[in-house]
N, C-alpha and C positions, 0 to 999 in steps of 0.2 A: 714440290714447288721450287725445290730449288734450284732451276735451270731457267726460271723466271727472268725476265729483262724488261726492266720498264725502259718503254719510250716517252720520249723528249716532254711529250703532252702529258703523259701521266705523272711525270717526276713534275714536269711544273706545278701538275693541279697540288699535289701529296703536298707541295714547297709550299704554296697560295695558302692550304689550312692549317699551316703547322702553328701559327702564333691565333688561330682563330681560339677565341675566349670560351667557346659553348661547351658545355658540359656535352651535349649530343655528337659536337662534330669530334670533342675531343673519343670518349666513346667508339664513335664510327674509325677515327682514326688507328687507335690502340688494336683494334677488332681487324681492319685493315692490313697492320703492320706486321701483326702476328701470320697472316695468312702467308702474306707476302716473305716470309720467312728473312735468309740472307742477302737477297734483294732489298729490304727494307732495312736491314741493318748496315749497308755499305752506304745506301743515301744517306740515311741520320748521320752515321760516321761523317761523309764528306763534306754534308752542312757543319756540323760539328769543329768540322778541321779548317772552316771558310770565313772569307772576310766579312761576312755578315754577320757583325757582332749580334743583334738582336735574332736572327733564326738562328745562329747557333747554338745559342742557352736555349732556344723551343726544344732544339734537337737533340742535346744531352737529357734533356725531361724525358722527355721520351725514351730515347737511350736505358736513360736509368729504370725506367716504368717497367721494360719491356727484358732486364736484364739485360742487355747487351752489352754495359758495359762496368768496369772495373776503374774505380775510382784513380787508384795507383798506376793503372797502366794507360790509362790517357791522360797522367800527367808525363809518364815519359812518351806517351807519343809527342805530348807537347812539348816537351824537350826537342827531342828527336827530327821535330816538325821544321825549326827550323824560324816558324811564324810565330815569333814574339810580341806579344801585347800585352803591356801590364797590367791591365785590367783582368783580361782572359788568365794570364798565367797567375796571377794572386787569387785569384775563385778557385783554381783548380787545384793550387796547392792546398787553398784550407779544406778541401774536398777530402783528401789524402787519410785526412784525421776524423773530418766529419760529413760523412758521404749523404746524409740527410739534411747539408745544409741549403737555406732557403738562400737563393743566388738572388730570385728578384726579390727578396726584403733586404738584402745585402745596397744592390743599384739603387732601391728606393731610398735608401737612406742617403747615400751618394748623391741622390739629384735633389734630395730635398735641403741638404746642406747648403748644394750650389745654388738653387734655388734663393735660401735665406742670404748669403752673399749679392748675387743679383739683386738684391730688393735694396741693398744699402752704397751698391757703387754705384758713383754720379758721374757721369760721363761730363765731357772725358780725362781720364784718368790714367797714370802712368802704371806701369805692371807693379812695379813698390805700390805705390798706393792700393793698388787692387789686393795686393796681400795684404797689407796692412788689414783689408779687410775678411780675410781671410783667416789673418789670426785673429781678430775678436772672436767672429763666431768659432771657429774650430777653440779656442784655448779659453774663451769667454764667457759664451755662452751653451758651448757642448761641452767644455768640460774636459777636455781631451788634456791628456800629461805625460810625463815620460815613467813609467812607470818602476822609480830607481828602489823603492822597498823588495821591488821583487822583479828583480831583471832578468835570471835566468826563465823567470814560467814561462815555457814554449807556448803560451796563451797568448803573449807579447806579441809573434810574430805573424798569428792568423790574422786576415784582414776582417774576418766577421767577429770577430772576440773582440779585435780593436775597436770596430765597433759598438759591442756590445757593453763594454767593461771602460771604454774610454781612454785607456791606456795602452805603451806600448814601448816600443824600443827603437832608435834610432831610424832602422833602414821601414820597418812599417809603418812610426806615422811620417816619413817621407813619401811612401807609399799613396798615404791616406791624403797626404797634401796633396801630391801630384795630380790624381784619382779628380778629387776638386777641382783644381787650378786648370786639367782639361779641359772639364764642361762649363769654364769661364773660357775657353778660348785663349788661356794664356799660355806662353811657351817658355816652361822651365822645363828643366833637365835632374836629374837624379846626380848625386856626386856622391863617389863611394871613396870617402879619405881613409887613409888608415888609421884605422881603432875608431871610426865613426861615420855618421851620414849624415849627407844635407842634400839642400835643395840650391838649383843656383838659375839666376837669371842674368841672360847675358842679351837680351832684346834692349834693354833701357840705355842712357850714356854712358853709366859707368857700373861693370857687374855686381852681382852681387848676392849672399848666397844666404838660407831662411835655416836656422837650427830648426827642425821640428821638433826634436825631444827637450830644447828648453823655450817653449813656449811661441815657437815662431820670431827668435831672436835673430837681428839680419848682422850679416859680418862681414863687411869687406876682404879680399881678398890677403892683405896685411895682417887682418885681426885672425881670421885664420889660420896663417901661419905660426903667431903669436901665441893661439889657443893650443895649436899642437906640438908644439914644442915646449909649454907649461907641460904638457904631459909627456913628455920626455918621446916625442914620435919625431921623424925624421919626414920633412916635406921636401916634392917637388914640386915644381909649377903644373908640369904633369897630372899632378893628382888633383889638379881645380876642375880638369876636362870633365866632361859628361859622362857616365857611367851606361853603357848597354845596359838594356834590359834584361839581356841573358844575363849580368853581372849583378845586378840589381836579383835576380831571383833564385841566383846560387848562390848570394851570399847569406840572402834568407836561409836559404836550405843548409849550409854549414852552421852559421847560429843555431839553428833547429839543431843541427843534428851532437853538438856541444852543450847544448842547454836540456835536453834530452840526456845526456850522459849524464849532466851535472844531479840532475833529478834522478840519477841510477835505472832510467829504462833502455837499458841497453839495444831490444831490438828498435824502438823506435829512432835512434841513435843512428843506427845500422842503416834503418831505411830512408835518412836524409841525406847521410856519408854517401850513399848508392846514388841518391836524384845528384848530387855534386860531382861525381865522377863522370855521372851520364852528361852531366852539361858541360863538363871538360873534352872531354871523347869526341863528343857530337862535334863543339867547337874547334879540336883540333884536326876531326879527320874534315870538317867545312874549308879548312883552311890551306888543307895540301893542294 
């Protein structure tokens, strides 16, 4: 079979059932895919690697059901890809460590947060205010903290642990804020300061930027400065910019792979140091 070529109409139908809920058509599907050999594993790949956030998570199911794929090595294709989304790229790192993890109880939790926000903003309302309400429920009423007893646990930086445990470290629950603050329609930015992260909003009159690891504390530009320089860091204005996403998920991956050392698992160390290098590379050979 492996000289098989699906046409146009076939790839569309295989696309039409991939998020079908039945147990039968999943079945038929699974039975299908396997026939269909390397042909069916380049489709699910390409859905996989495609702007369809919701067939894509059908199509690593599948993927995954069917062996086809390697946890590790379709985070560096996602590296590699090119096609950053923070969403997609923090699922796929916490994959890395735990490849049976549930992706749609991860989203649901995600929307049912945003969800409980929606129910408490009254229109209309400025993006400050929207956070505002955004930290009660995230810091209020979920419970969510920075997790300073125990900073280095590489548990800090999965976004389904963060989840799960409520706690976390600077650049995840930035993560976790953003993640939210998306499916509000709101548009902040990721800021990767030195020795810390935040959240910044620059839509309202005057910017402004969300600690997530103390509580969703907001801090002008000035205080900012003020904060990092109490801790003996050196600012630029430069450094209030927006943080890429690729930057935003290598810097995960270097914590990982330091807090991983700190904890003495040196290969797991080894294998974040390596995703760090690959999003260096990648990004510098994008750049020549």
């Amino acid at each position: 079979m492996a000289d098989v070529t699906l046409t146009s109409a076939e790839t569309a139908a295989l696309l039409g059932l991939l998020d079908d809920s039945s147990p039968v058509v999943h079945r038929g599907l699974i039975f299908h895919f396997k026939a269909l050999g390397e042909p069916a594993r380049q489709l699910l790949h390409d859905t996989a690697q495609g702007h369809n956030r919701h067939l894509a998570w059908h199509a690593r199911k599948y993927l995954e059901q069917l062996n086809f794929v390697d946890p590790v090595a379709e985070f560096r294709e996602f590296i590699r890809s090119l096609n950053y989304e923070l969403e997609t790229g923090a699922l796929l790192l916490a994959r890395t460590v735990n490849p049976e993890l549930n992706v749609d109880a991860c989203i649901d939790q995600l929307e049912k947060i945003a969800a409980r926000c929606r129910e408490l903003i009254m229109e209309p309302s400025t993006t400050r205010e929207k956070c505002r309400i955004i930290n009660r429920v995230l810091y209020h009423e979920c419970g969510f903290h920075g997790n300073t007893e125990n900073y280095t646990d590489p548990k800090n930086s999965f976004i389904d642990s963060v989840l799960k445990r409520r706690r976390g470290i600077p650049v995840s629950l930035c993560i976790l804020y953003l993640l939210v603050a998306h499916r509000l329609g709101l548009e902040l930015e990721p800021i990767g300061l030195p020795g810390h992260f935040m959240v910044g909003c620059f839509t309202d009159q005057s910017p402004f930027f969300i600690d997530a690891f103390d509580g969703g504390l907001f801090r002008s530009p000035e205080e900012i400065f003020v904060f990092l320089r109490s801790h003996d860091l050196s600012v630029e204005l430069s450094d209030l910019a927006p943080t890429p996403i690729r930057e935003v998920l290598c810097r995960s991956c270097r914590n990982l792979a330091n807090h991983y050392q700190t904890q003495g698992h040196d290969s797991q160390s080894a294998l974040f140091d390596s995703f760090v290098i690959e999003f260096e590379s990648t990004h510098a050979k994008n750049m020549m």
